[in-house]
C-alpha positions in Angstrom: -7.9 38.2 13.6 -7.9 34.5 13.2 -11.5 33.1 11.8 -13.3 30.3 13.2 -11.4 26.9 12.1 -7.9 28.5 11.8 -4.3 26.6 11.7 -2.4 29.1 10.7 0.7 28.6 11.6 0.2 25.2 13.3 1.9 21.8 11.7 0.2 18.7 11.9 2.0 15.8 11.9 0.9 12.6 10.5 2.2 9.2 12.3 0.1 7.3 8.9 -1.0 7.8 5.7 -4.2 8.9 5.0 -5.4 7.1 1.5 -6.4 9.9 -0.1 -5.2 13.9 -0.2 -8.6 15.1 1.4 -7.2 15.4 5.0 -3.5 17.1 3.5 -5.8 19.9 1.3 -8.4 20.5 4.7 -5.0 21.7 6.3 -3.6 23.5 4.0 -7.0 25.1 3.0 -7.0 26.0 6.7 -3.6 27.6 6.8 -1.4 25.3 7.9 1.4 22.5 7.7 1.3 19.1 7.2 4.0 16.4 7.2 3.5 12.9 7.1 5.8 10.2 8.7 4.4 6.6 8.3 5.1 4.6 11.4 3.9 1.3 10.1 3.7 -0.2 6.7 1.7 -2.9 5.5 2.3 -5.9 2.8 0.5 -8.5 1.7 0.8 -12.3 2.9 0.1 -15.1 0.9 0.8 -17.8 2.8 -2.9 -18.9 3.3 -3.7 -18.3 0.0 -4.1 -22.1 -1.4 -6.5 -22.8 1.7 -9.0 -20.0 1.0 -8.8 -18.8 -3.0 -10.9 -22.1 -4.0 -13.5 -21.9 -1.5 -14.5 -18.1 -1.6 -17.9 -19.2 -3.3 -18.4 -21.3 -0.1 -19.0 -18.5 2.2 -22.0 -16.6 2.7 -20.7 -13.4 4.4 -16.9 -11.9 3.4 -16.3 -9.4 6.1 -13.6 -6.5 5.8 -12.4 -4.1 8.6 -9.8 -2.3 6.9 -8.7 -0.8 3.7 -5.5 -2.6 3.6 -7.7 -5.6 3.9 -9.3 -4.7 0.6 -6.5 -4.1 -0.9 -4.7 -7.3 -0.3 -7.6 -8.9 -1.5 -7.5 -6.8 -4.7 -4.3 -8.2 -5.3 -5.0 -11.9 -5.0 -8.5 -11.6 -6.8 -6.3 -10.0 -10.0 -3.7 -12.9 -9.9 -6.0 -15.6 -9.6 -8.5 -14.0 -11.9 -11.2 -14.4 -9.6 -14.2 -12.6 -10.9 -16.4 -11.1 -8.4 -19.1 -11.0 -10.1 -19.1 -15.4 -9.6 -19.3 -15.0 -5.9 -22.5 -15.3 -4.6 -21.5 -14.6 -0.7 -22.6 -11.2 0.9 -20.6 -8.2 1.9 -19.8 -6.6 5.2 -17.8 -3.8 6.3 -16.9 -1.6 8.8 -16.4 2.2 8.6 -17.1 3.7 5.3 -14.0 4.1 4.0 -13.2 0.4 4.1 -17.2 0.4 2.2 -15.9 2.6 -0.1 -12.7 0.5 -1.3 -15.1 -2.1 -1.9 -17.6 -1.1 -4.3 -14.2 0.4 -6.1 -13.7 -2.7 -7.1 -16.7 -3.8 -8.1 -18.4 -5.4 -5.0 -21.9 -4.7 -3.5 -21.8 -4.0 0.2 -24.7 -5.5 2.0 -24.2 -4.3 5.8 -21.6 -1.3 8.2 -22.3 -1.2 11.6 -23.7 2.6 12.6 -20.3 3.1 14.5 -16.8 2.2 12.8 -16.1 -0.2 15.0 -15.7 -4.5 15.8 -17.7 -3.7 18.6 -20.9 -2.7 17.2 -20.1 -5.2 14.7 -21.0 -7.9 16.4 -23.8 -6.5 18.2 -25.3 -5.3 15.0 -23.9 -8.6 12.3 -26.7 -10.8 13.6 -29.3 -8.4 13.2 -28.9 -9.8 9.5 -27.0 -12.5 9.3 -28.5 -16.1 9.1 -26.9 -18.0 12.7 -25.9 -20.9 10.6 -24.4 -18.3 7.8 -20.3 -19.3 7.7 -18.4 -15.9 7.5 -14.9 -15.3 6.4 -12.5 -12.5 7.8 -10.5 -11.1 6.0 -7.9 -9.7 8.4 -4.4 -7.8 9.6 -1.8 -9.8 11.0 -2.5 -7.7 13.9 -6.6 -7.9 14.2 -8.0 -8.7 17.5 -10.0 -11.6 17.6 -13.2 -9.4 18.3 -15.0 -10.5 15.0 -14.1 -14.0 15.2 -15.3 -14.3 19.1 -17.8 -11.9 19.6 -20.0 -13.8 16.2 -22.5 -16.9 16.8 -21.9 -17.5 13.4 -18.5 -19.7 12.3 -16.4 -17.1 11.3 -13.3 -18.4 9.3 -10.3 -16.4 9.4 -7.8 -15.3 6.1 -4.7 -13.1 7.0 -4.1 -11.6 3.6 -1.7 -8.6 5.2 0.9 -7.8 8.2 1.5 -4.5 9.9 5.7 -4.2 9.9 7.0 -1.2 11.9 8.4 1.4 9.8 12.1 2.4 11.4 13.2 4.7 9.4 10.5 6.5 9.8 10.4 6.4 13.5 14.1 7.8 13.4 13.1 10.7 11.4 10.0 11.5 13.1 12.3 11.2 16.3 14.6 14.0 14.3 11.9 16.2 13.7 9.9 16.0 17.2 13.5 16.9 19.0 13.4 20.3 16.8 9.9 21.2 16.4 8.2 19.4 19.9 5.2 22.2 20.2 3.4 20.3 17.1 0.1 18.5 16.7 0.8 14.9 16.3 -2.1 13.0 15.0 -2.3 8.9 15.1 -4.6 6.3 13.6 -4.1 3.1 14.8 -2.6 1.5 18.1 0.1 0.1 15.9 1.3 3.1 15.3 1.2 4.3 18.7 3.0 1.0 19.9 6.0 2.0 17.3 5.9 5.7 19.0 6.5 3.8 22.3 8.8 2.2 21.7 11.5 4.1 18.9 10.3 7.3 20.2 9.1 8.3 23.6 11.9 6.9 25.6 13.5 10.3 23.9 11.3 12.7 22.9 8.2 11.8 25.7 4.7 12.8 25.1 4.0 15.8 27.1 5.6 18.8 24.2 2.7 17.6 22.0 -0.8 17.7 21.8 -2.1 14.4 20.8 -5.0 13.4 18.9 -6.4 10.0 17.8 -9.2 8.6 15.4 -11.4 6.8 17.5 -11.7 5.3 20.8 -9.3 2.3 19.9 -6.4 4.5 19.1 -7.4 6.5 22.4 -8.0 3.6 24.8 -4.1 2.3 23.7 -2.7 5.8 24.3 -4.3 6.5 27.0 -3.4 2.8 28.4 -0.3 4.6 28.7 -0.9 7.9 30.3 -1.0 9.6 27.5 -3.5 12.7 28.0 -5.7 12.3 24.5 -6.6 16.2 23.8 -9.0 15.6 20.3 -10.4 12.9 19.5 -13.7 13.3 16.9 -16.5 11.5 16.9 -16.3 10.6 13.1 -13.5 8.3 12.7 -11.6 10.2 9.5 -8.5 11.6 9.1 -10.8 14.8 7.3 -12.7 14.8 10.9 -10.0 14.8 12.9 -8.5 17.8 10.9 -11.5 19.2 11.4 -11.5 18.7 15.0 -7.7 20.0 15.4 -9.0 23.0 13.9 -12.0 23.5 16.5 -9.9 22.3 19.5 -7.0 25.1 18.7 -10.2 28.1 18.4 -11.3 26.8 21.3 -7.8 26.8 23.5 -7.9 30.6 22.4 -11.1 31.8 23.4 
């Protein structure tokens, strides 16, 4: 009899890469499979890099959305010995993961919205924010311009990394789907679902999988598509949405 939570014998497939092992050892510690197949990759850009580095100390808020953001960032602060500690501009992130990556390297984090996302962001932002406080983003190549609309406050935008499609990849994942279709495939981020569009679905199609998505951005561009979204958790983690797999599946078998 299977207990409450169970994947045995269920893969989950990854279309990103979670940045830490905590979502692979939830599956196996629930019995199943994982494998991982990156759909998108990231680097960092430096071409606005003489316009910003200098006037960091000018800002009053640096605001981060993403990990990746963070991480470009930790790049250019190491090779323009920038110490943080000199800043004297506020911190704002959103989700807790991107909070996290912060204080890792060595910043305070002074406000997160109560829901990951750029919507509540600017609803909440202003609640303590200044509205003459200047603001820099530090942002995707892909980023909506949510933040830098939806703020009273001037918001200055720095591109510090682009999303890049990952093709090989999308090939294998294309491989693997034809031979295995009855799998869980889990996505992250409308990028990745774009690159599933387009390298992928013309052959493979949606309907032999059950689809799930972190968060209601992911699930707004899949279902944008007619793509039926089965799980979708209300934390957005790549540990939650294990966790949700797992309940949706004891469910489907009651």
């Amino acid at each position: 009899m299977s207990k409450k939570g169970d994947l045995q014998g269920q893969t989950i497939v990854f279309t990103g890469q979670p940045k830490s092992d905590e979502a692979f050892f939830e599956v196996t510690r629930l019995g199943g499979e994982f494998i991982s197949f990156p759909l998108i990759r990231t680097q960092e850009l430096t071409f606005q890099d003489e316009q910003f580095i200098n006037s960091l100390h000018t800002y009053d808020w640096l605001i981060f959305t993403s990990q990746n953001a963070v991480g470009a960032f930790e790049q250019k602060v190491l090779r323009h010995k920038i110490l943080l500690d000199s800043l004297p501009c506020k911190i704002a992130a959103v989700g807790s993961k991107t909070a996290t990556a912060l204080e890792r390297i060595g910043f305070h984090v002074t406000f997160t919205p109560t829901t990951f996302s750029a919507d509540a962001f600017v609803q909440q932002f202003p609640l303590v924010a200044g509205y003459s406080d200047t603001c820099l983003f530090l942002r995707g190549s892909l980023a909506k311009a949510t933040i830098k609309e939806g703020l009273s406050q001037s918001v200055d935008e720095w591109t510090v990394y682009e999303t890049l499609p990952d093709e090989g990849n999308a090939k294998s994942l294309g491989d693997y789907l034809t031979q295995h279709p009855h799998v869980f495939v889990a996505f992250a981020s409308p990028s990745s679902v774009e690159v599933f569009k387009r390298e992928i679905a013309p052959k493979i199609g949606w309907n032999e999988m059950t689809i799930a998505a972190i968060g209601h951005v992911t699930a707004t561009a899949l279902k944008k598509l007619g793509v039926a979204v089965h799980i979708q958790p209300t934390t957005y983690t790549w540990l939650a949405l294990i966790q949700e797999i797992a309940k949706w599946k004891d469910d489907s078998y009651k």
